[in-house]
C-alpha positions as CSV (number, residue, x, y, z in Angstrom):
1,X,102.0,178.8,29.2
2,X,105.5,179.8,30.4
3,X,106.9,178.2,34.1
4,X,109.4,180.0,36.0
5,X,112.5,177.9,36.6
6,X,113.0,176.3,39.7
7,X,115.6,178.3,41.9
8,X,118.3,176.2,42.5
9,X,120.1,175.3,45.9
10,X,123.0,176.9,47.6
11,X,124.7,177.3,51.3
12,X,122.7,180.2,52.0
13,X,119.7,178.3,51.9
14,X,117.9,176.9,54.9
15,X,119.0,174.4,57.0
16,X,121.9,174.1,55.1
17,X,125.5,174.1,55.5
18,X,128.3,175.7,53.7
19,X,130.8,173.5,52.6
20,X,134.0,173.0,50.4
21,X,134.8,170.9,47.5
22,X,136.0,167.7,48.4
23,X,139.7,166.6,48.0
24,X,140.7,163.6,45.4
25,X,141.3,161.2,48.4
26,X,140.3,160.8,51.9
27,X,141.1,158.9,55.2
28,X,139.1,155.5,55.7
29,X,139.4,152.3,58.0
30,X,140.3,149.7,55.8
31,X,140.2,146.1,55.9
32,X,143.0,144.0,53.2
33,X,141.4,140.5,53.9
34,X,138.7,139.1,56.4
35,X,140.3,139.1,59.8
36,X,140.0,140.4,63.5
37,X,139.4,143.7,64.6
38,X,142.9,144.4,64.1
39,X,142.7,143.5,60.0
40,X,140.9,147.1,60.3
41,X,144.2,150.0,59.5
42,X,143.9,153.5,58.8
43,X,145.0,154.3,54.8
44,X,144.6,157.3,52.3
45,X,142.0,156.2,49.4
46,X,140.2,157.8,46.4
47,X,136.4,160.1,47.5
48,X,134.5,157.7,45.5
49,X,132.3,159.9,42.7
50,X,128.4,159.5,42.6
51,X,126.1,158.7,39.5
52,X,122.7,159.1,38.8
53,X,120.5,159.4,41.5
54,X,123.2,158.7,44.3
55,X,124.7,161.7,46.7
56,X,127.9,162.6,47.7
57,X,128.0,163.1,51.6
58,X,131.0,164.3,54.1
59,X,130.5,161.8,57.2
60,X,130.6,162.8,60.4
61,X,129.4,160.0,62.1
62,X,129.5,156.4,61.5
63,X,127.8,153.6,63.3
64,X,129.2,150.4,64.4
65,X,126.6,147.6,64.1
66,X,127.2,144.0,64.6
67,X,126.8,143.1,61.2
68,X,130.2,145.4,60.4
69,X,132.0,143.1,62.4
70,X,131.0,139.7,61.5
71,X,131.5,140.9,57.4
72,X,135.0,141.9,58.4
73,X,135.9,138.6,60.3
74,X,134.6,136.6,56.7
75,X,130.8,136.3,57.6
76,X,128.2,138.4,57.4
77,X,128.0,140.1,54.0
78,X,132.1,139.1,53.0
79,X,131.0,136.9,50.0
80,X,129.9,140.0,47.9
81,X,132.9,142.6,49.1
82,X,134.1,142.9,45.2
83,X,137.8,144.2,46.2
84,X,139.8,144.9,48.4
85,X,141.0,147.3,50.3
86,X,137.5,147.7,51.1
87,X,135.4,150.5,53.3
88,X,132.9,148.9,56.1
89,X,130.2,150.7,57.8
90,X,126.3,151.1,56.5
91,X,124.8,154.0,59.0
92,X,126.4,157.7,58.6
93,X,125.5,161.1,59.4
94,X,126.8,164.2,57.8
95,X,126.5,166.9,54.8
96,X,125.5,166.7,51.3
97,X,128.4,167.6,49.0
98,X,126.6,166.7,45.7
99,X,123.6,166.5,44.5
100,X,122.0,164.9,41.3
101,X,120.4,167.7,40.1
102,X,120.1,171.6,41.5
103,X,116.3,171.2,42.6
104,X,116.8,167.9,44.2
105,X,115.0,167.8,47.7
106,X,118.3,167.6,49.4
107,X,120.3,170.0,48.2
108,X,124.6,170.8,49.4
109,X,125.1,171.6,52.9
110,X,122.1,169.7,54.1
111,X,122.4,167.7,57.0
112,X,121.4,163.9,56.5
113,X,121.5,160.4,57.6
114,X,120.9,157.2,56.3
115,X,122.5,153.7,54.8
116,X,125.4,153.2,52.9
117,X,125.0,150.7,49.6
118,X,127.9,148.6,50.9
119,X,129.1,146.2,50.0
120,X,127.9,147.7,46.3
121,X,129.8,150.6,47.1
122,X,131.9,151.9,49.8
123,X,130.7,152.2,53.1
124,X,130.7,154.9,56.0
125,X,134.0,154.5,58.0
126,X,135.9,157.5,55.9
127,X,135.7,161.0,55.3
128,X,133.1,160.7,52.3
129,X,130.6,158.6,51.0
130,X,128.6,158.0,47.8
131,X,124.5,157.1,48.6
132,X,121.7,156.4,46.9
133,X,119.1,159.8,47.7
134,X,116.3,157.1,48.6
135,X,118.5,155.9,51.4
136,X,118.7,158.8,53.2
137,X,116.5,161.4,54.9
138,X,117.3,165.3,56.7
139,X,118.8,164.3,59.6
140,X,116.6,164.9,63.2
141,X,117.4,168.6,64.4
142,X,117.2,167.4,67.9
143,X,120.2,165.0,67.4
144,X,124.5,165.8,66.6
145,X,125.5,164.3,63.7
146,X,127.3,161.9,66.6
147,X,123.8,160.5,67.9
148,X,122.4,160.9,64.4
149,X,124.6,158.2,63.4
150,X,123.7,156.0,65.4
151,X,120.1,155.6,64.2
152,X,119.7,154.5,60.7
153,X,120.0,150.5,60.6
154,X,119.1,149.8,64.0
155,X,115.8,152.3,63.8
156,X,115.2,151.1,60.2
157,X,115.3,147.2,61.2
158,X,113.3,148.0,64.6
159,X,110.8,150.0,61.9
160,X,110.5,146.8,59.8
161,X,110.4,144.3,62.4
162,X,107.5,146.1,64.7
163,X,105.5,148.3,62.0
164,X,105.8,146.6,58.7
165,X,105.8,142.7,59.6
166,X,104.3,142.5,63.3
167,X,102.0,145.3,62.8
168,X,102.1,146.9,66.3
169,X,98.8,147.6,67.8
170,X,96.9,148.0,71.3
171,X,96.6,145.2,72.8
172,X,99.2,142.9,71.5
173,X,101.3,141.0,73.3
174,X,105.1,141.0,71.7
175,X,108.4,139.8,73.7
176,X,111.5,141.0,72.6
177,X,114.9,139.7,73.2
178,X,117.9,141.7,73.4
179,X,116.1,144.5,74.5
180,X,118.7,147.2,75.3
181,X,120.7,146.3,72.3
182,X,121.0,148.8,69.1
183,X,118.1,147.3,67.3
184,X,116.3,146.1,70.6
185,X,116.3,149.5,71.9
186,X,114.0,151.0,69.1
187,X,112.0,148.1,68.5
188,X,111.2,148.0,72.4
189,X,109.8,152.2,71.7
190,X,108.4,151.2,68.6
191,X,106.4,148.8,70.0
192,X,105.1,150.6,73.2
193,X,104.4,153.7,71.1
194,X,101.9,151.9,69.1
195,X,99.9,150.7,72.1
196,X,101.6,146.5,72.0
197,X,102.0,145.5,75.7
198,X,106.1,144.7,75.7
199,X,108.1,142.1,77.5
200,X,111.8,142.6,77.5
201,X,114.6,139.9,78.2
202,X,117.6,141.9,79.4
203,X,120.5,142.0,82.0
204,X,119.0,143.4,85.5
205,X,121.3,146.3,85.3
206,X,119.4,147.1,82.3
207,X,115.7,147.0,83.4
208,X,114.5,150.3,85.2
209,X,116.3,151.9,81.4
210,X,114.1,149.3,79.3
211,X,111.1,150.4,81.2
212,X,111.4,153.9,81.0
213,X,111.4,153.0,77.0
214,X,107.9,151.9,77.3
215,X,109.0,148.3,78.1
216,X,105.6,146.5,80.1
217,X,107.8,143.9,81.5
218,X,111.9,143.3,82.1
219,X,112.9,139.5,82.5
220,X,116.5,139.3,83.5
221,X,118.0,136.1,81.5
222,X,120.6,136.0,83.9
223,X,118.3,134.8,86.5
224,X,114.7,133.7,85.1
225,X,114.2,131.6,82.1
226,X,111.6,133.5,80.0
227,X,109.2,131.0,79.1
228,X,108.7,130.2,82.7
229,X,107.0,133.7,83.3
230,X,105.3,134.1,80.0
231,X,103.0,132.3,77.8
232,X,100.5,133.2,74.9
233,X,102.3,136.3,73.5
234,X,101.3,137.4,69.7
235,X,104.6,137.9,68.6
236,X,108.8,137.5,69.6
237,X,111.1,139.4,68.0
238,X,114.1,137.6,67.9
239,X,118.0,139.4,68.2
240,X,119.4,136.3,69.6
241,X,119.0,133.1,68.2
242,X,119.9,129.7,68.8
243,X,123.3,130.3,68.5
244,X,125.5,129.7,71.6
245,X,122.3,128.1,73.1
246,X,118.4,127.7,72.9
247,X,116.8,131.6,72.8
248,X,114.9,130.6,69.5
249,X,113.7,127.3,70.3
250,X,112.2,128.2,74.0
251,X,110.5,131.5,72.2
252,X,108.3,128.7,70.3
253,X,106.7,127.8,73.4
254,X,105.6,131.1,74.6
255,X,103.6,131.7,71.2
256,X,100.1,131.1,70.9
257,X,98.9,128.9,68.2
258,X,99.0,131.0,64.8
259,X,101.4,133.6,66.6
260,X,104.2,134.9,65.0
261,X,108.2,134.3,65.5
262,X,110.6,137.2,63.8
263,X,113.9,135.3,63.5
264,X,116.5,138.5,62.7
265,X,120.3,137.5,63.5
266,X,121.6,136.1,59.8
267,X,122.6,132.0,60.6
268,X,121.8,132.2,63.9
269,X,119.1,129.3,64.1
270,X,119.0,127.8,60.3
271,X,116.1,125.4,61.3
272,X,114.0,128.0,62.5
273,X,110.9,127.7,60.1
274,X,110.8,124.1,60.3
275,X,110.6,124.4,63.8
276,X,107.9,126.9,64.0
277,X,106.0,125.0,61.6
278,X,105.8,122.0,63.7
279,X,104.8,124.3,66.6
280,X,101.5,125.6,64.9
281,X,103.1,129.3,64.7
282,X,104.1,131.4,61.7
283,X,107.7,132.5,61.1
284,X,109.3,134.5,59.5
285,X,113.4,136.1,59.2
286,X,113.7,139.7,58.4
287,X,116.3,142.3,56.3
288,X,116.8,145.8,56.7
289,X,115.3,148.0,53.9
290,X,117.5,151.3,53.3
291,X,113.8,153.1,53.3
292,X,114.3,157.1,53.2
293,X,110.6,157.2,53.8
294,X,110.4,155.6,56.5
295,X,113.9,157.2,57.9
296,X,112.0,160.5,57.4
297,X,109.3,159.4,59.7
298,X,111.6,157.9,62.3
299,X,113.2,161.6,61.9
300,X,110.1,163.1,63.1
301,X,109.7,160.8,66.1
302,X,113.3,161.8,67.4
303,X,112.6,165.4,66.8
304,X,109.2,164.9,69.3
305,X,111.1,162.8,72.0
306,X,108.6,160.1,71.6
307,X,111.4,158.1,70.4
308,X,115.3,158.5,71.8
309,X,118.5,156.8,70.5
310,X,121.2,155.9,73.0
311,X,124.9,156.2,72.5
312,X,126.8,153.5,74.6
313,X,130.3,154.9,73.5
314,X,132.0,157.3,70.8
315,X,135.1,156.2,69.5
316,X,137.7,158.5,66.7
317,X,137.7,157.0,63.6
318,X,141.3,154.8,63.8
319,X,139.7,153.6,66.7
320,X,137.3,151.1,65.0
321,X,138.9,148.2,66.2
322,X,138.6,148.6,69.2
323,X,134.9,149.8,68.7
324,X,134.5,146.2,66.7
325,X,136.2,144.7,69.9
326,X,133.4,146.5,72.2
327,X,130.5,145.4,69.6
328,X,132.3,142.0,69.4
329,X,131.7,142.0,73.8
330,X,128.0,141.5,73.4
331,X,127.2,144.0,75.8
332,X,126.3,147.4,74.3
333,X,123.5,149.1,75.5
334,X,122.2,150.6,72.3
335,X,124.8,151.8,70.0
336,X,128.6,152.4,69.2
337,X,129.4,155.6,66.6
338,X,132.7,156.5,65.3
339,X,133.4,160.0,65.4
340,X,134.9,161.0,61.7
341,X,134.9,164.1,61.4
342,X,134.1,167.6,62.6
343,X,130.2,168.4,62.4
C-alpha cells in the first residue's frame, strides 16, 4: 500500500501568519546579578536556536508574574539560573518561527501561547524564544497577542489548583484568597464555572468585579476577618500565606474536618502541613505544570466568554522594571503584560 505524503505547512495556510527569518540577535531585558527592579537593563543577545521537539517563537507579549520578580531579587527560582546575563519571564504570546518537523500541529506563522522552560532556557522578556511544543497551545482567537499573554501561568496554576487537585464540583464550598489577583482571578471562574459555591477575600473596591466572575461571596480583608463570617468550607485556596501575617493559619479554622488547604505562594508559610495536620484537615502545596493540553482547553473557554483574563496594565518592553515595581506593589488586579513587539 502506498500513503501520500503529508503536505507540509506554509504562511498561506490557515490561521497562520507570514513571517521572516529571524536575525542572529535580539533585544531582551536582562538581569547581570540578583537585584531590584532596576538590576533589569535593556541589551542586544544571541535568538537562542531550538532542538528536538522545542519551537522557535517571535514574542509579542510577555507576562509579568510575581514569581519573575522574586527570581530576579535572588529568591524564587535564582538557585538554578545557570548564567548570566540571563532572560526572565515564563508566559508569552506570539508566532511560530520554527517548527520541529513540516507536519507538526503547529506549524510557522501560527499564533500561540504558552510557558517558557526558564530558568532551563531563556525566558519571554525578548524578541524570541525557544519552547518546548507541549508547552504551548494556538492561542484564543478572541484575545491580542497583548491579553493572550497574560494567561498562561496564572490560568495554568488556577487550572491545577481548582480542576486537577480540588476537583471543583456543585456544591462545594471553596474560599479563595487573593481573589482579583492574576492566579486568583481564574481560579475564582474556574471554580464557579464548575458549579463550587465561591467565597472571595478581596479589597472592597474589588468586589462587585469578583462577583461578576462568578464569585458567591466577597469578604473585604481590609474590614472583616474571614474566619469570623465563614466556617465549614471544603476547600481554601491559598495566594497569600503566612508571610507578613496569619492568612494560612486562620484558613485552618474555617475547614471542616478532612477538608482540604492548597498552600501556593513558594516559602510563604514553611510549617503549613504540620499545621494542618494537627487541625484534622489535609494539605497540600501546588506547582504549575506547563500543560499544552490543558492550555488548549483553557483556549476554548476564552474563545466562549465563559472565562475572561483581565489586563491591569501594559507596559513596553524596557519598561519591565517598572512593571516588576507595579507587581512588587501587591495590588494588581489580574495581570501585568509587557508589550514586545508588534502583533
Amino acid at each position: 500500500m502506498r500513503f501520500r505524503p503529508l503536505p507540509t505547512a506554509t504562511s498561506s495556510d490557515p490561521d497562520t501568519i507570514p513571517f521572516a527569518d529571524p536575525p542572529d540577535s535580539m533585544r531582551a531585558m536582562v538581569i547581570d546579578a540578583p537585584g531590584d527592579p532596576d538590576a533589569l537593563r535593556a541589551a542586544s543577545v544571541p535568538v537562542p536556536s531550538p532542538v528536538m521537539s522545542e519551537l522557535l517563537v517571535r514574542v509579542v507579549g510577555a507576562g509579568v508574574n510575581p514569581i519573575d520578580a522574586k527570581t530576579r531579587a535572588g529568591r524564587g527560582v535564582s538557585g538554578a539560573i545557570a548564567e548570566y546575563p540571563a532572560v526572565l519571564g515564563y508566559d508569552f504570546s506570539g508566532i511560530v518561527v520554527t517548527s520541529p518537523y513540516e507536519a507538526h500541529a503547529l506549524p510557522p506563522g501560527t499564533p500561540v501561547f504558552g510557558m517558557t522552560a526558564f530558568p532551563r532556557s531563556g525566558g519571554a522578556y525578548g524578541e524570541y524564544v525557544v519552547v518546548p511544543a507541549q508547552s504551548v497551545a494556538r492561542k484564543p482567537s478572541a484575545l491580542s497577542h497583548v491579553e493572550a499573554a497574560g494567561v498562561p501561568l496564572a490560568a495554568l496554576t488556577a487550572w491545577g489548583l481548582v480542576v486537577e487537585t480540588a476537583h471543583a464540583h456543585e456544591g462545594q464550598r471553596v474560599l479563595i484568597h487573593a481573589g482579583s489577583g492574576g492566579v486568583g482571578h481564574f481560579a475564582v471562574q474556574f471554580a464557579a464555572y464548575f458549579g463550587a459555591h465561591v467565597t472571595v477575600t478581596a479589597s472592597g473596591r474589588n468586589a462587585p468585579w469578583l462577583r461578576e466572575l462568578g464569585a458567591s461571596v466577597v469578604i473585604d480583608y481590609t474590614t472583616t476577618r474571614f474566619e469570623e463570617v465563614v466556617a465549614e468550607v471544603d476547600v481554601v485556596i491559598d495566594l497569600v500565606g503566612n508571610v507578613g501575617g496569619d492568612t494560612g493559619s486562620r484558613s485552618l479554622t474555617v475547614l471542616r474536618r478532612g477538608g482540604l488547604y492548597i498552600m501556593v505562594p513558594t516559602g510563604a508559610w514553611p510549617g503549613y502541613a504540620e499545621a494542618a495536620a494537627g487541625a484534622g484537615v489535609r494539605a497540600t502545596s501546588y506547582k504549575v505544570i506547563p500543560d499544552g493540553g490543558a492550555l488548549a482547553t483553557i483556549a476554548r473557554l476564552l474563545d466562549s466568554g465563559a472565562v475572561q483574563v483581565y489586563i491591569d496594565r501594559v507596559f513596553d518592553l524596557d519598561e519591565a522594571a517598572a512593571a516588576h515595581r507595579e507587581i512588587e506593589d501587591g495590588h494588581t488586579r489580574g495581570k501585568i503584560v509587557l508589550r514586545v513587539s508588534d502583533g
